[in-house]
C-alpha angles and dihedrals in degrees: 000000000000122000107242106224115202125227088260095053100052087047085054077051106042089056093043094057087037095055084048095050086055096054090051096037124012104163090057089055114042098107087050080060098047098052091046090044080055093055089050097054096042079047085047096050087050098050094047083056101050113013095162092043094054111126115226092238086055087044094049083055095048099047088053102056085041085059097034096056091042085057095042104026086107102066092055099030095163086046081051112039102107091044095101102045084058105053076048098050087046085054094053107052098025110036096120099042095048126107119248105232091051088036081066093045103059085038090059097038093059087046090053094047089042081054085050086053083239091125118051095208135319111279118268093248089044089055095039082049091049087048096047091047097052085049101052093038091055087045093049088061109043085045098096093009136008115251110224094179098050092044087057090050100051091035088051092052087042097058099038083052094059097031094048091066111007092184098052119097098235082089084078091067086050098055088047104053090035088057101034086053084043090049095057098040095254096112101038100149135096097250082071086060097046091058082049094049088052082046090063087045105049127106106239104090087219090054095043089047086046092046095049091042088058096051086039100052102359090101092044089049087060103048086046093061090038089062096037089060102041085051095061114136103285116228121248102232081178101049091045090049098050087046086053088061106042100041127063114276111245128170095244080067109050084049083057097051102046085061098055097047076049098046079046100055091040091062097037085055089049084054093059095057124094118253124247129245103252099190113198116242090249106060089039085063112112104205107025096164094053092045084051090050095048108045088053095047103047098034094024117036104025111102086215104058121125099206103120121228089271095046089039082056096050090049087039085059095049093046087055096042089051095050087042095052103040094027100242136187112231099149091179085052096079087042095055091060097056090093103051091052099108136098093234082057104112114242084002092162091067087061092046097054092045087055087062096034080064101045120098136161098268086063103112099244088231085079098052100042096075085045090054096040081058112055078043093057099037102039111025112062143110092257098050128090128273097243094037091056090043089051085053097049091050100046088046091055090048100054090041087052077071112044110007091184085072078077117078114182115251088059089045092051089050100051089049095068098069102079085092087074128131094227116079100214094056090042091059092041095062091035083065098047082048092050092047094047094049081067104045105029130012107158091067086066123091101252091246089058096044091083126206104288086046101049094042089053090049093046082052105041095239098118112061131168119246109236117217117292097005108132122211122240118277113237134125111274121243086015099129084051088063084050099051098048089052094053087049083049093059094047088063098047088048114088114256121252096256085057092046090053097047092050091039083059093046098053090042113205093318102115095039099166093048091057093086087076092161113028102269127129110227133197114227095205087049127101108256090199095061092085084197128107136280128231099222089156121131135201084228090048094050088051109104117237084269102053094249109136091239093155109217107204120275127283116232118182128202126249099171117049098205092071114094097166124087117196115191100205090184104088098193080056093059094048084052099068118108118237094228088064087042093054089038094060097044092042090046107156121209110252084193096106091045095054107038139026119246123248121212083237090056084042096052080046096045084054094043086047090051091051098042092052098046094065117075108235094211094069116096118266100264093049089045092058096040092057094042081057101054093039080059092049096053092044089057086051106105128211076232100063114094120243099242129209079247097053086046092040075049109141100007089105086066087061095049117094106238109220117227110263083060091055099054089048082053095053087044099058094040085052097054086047094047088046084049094052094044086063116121126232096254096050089049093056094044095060100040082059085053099048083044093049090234116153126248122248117258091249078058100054099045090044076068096040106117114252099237095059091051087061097078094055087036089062096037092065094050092054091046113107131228092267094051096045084048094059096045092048078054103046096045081053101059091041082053084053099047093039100257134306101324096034134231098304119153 
């Protein structure tokens, strides 16, 4: 039996065959395409008019020619030269109402005739409409749950497309969906990193600056648009409420106030929810010290590569940030910057500030030390400019914050002595290297330059330099001082002596084994108004476990809780101490974090306690808070954040002269902020009720009223009688009762 073949089906055949008869013959054929390229243009106008309207049997015909002039439009390229403007103009106006099968086809047809070099390249607004539509798709479905499905297949596409031709430009495409999907929180794994590491290792000079930039100010750009949109203008509950009341209730607001209370409940609920765990790209990489190796070796280090000096700094950066943060070893790192170590160097302070991102303290310090003697030689000198020496102080201590054994002491001795210097920038500079090395190492000062804190903690042993490679322990810092203010906390909840003696005499002997409330052991026979100590000590208590007389100092209890001092009057008791006791009780750690679990209340103490205990309270009050500022800045300051040319250049634009129209911009902004603090309260408030659109009250608005309008009323109450000043003193007394005019409603 014969197949019966519908109309839409031999016209599928006929162009088919058609199609097949071109590619063999075109010549032959050229009137066949011309009548067909006839059909598509007349199938064209009626869709432009009526794209929604269109009928699927219309659509399906459509969708054919379409397909039968992209496989064939080389072989009539001036029949078909404005074929291509118009699949893209199509794109353009009707990309939402077109149907997707035919959607696809136009898509895949620009992409055939681009493969035919037929098309020079998509138009900038096709390529800008293709861009917005992967964002918001991708968008649109993250947006309840993350798809994980849909993420693979897009990530998968985005990385065969870099890694199939590493020295074509598409990559660029690439670097710019993976970031912007990075930026708002859609792409947060670590597959996204790994597109954006073969980015930075790509051949094209615009995909490998795209790629480093990412890993450089990707995470920067998300907290950025996380705050921006956590800052937006907060909406007055209060103030709508109240103009609820006064003005007249329409339905437009009540509208308007249904979707604030809406807005409001929709952030409070955002609130609620636990924040996620933004990594940074750096710590999602899998293989940091490879990257490392590789980028230096192929854009460094290789003599043919094409980066320029500004594109080789901002890879430099990322190398150094990579071997900071992980800890990495790159021993021809520190040599390759040998060259670049002099002040005529351009944007030498980048490099200055990527030698010390790179520096840690697992660099041998006999790496370091020429590095060091070099910016020494070359920056810091008599003959050198102020803000050139001041750059090299502060790039030495940087890099000496990192790893203090790159010092020796001849050269330290020598900077130091710089802080008797005229200009003020390089003054503070060494001032800076004096106070670090104070901490960390205070015997390579002179002893005049050591200072008291520091002398007293060498004389005691408390001050110690790390050797290389030696790791401190790893505790919580500050943590005894939240010890010991718990433990101030339950003293004063505890009842005082006098109490406990009282209520000791009231119960009598009863509960003999409650009467030890605190801890301490008390002698009946003793006077419990002495407030001294008690000698409980025995000769059998003092014999060791193997009867030797090996006499233990002696035990003095505590009567009087107050007391926080113990003296030991017997001196061959104190020679008897063992040292190990000695150094056990001086170097005392805080079991706090190994027998309870932190609150977020004990942590906001544990920092308040830190703070407090950084600044010296001796100090007068403006110095107090200036240095309680700067100890909060530089605990903000995170391992992550990158060491940046300003923060190295740091105090050289004290030692540059300000002209003077500089100057006079200076004392103009100082005056507005001295006429701001000068301000009263009242002033203050008022403005803040302006900016915030508030109303005035009515004693403020009559205090503006013009003179001349308050004499009339002025005139009416000294003409009123006894009877109508009686009723107004009684009717402002009922309104007073009832709470005003309106009353006390809501």
């Amino acid at each position: 039996m014969k197949r019966k073949i519908g109309a839409l089906e031999k016209v599928e055949a006929d162009l088919s065959s058609l199609q097949y008869k071109i590619r063999r013959d075109p010549e032959s054929y050229q009137g066949d395409f011309i009548t067909q390229y006839g059909q598509y243009e007349a199938r064209r106008e009626i869709f432009l008019e009526a794209p929604t309207s269109a009928t699927d049997k219309g659509i399906i015909s459509f969708r054919d020619l379409i397909d039968l002039i992209s496989h064939v439009a080389d072989c009539y390229p001036a029949i078909t030269k404005r074929f291509p403007e118009d699949l893209i103009t199509i794109l353009n106006l009707h990309h939402e109402q077109l149907e997707p099968e035919l959607r696809e086809k136009i898509v895949g047809s620009l992409v055939l005739l681009r493969r035919k070099e037929l098309l020079d390249s998509p138009s900038k607004s096709l390529r800008g409409l293709l861009y917005k539509k992967c964002i918001s798709d991708l968008r649109n479905s993250n947006s309840k749950n993350t798809n994980h499905r849909l993420n693979r297949t897009f990530q998968s596409a985005l990385y065969n497309l870099l890694t199939s031709n590493r020295s074509s430009s598409k990559g660029l495409w690439v670097v710019k969906i993976t970031r912007e999907l990075w930026k708002r929180q859609i792409w947060t794994d670590s597959k996204a990193v790994e597109i954006m590491k073969e980015a930075s290792l790509a051949d094209n000079e615009k995909v490998v600056c795209g790629g480093v930039r990412f890993f450089l100010g990707g995470d920067k750009e998300r907290e950025e648009l996380e705050d921006e949109s956590s800052d937006e203008d907060a909406i007055d509950m209060g103030r709508i409420k109240h103009q609820m009341g006064i003005n007249k209730k329409t339905k437009k607001k009540a509208r308007h106030m249904e979707a604030a209370v809406a807005t409001v409940k929709r952030k409070e609920r955002k609130k609620k929810q636990p924040h996620p765990l933004n990594f940074s790209a750096f710590h999602l990489l899998h293989d940091p010290q490879g990257f490392a190796e590789t980028l230096f070796s192929k854009h460094l280090q290789n003599s043919k590569s094409k980066l320029n000096l500004e594109q080789k700094l901002l890879v430099l950066q990322l190398v150094s940030r990579l071997v900071g943060l992980h800890k990495l070893t790159l021993m021809s790192l520190y040599s390759y910057f040998i060259k670049y170590l002099t002040p005529r160097q351009p944007s030498v302070t980048s490099f200055l500030a990527s030698l010390a991102q790179a520096t840690h303290n697992l660099v041998p310090p006999d790496v370091l030390e020429p590095l060091v003697q070099k910016i020494a030689n070359e920056f810091v000198s008599e003959a050198a400019a102020a803000e050139v020496a001041s750059a090299g102080l502060n790039a030495i201590r940087e890099i000496c914050v990192r790893q203090p054994l790159a010092m020796n002491d001849t050269l330290l001795q020598d900077l130091v002595m710089y802080r008797k210097s005229k200009d003020k920038g390089v003054m503070m500079a060494a001032k800076g290297l004096l106070g670090l090395y104070r901490e960390v190492g205070p015997d390579m000062l002179k002893k005049r330059d050591r200072g008291k804190d520091a002398a007293m903690g060498l004389r005691n042993g408390l001050r110690k330099v790390q050797r290389f490679g030696e790791e401190a322990v790893g505790e919580i810092e500050g943590l005894e001082l939240l010890e010991k203010w718990k433990e101030a906390e339950k003293q004063k909840k505890l009842p005082t002596h006098e109490s406990r003696e009282e209520a000791h005499s009231a119960e009598g002997h009863s509960d003999g084994d409650d009467e030890d409330d605190d801890g301490w052991e008390v002698d009946e026979d003793s006077d419990s108004d002495s407030g001294g100590w008690l000698d409980v000590s025995s000769d059998e208590d003092a014999k060791g476990p193997d009867g030797d007389d090996n006499r233990l100092p002696k035990k003095l209890k505590h009567v009087d809780s107050k007391e926080e001092e113990v003296e030991v009057d017997d001196e061959e008791d104190k020679e008897n101490i063992p040292q190990t006791a000695i150094e056990a009780s001086a170097e005392k750690t805080s079991t706090l974090a190994t027998t309870r679990i932190l609150t977020p209340a004990d942590l906001a103490k544990l920092q308040e306690l830190r703070l407090a205990a950084s600044v010296n309270n001796a100090l007068p009050a403006a110095q107090r808070k200036r240095a309680a500022a700067a100890h909060q800045a530089a605990l903000d300051r995170h391992r992550d954040d990158p060491l940046t040319a300003a923060e190295i250049e740091g105090l050289a634009s004290l030692s540059k002269k300000s002209t003077k129209e500089e100057r006079v911009a200076a004392a103009k902004e100082g005056k507005t902020d001295r006429d701001e603090i000068r301000k009263s309260t009242t002033a203050k408030r008022k403005e803040k009720k302006q900016q915030q659109g508030k109303s005035t009250t009515n004693r403020e608005k009559a205090r503006k009223k013009s003179f001349m309008m308050t004499l009339g009323k002025a005139k009416g109450k000294q003409k009123q009688s006894l009877v109508d000043r009686g009723k107004v003193l009684k009717a402002h007394k009922e309104r007073g009762k009832r709470g005003g005019k309106r009353g006390n409603q809501g």
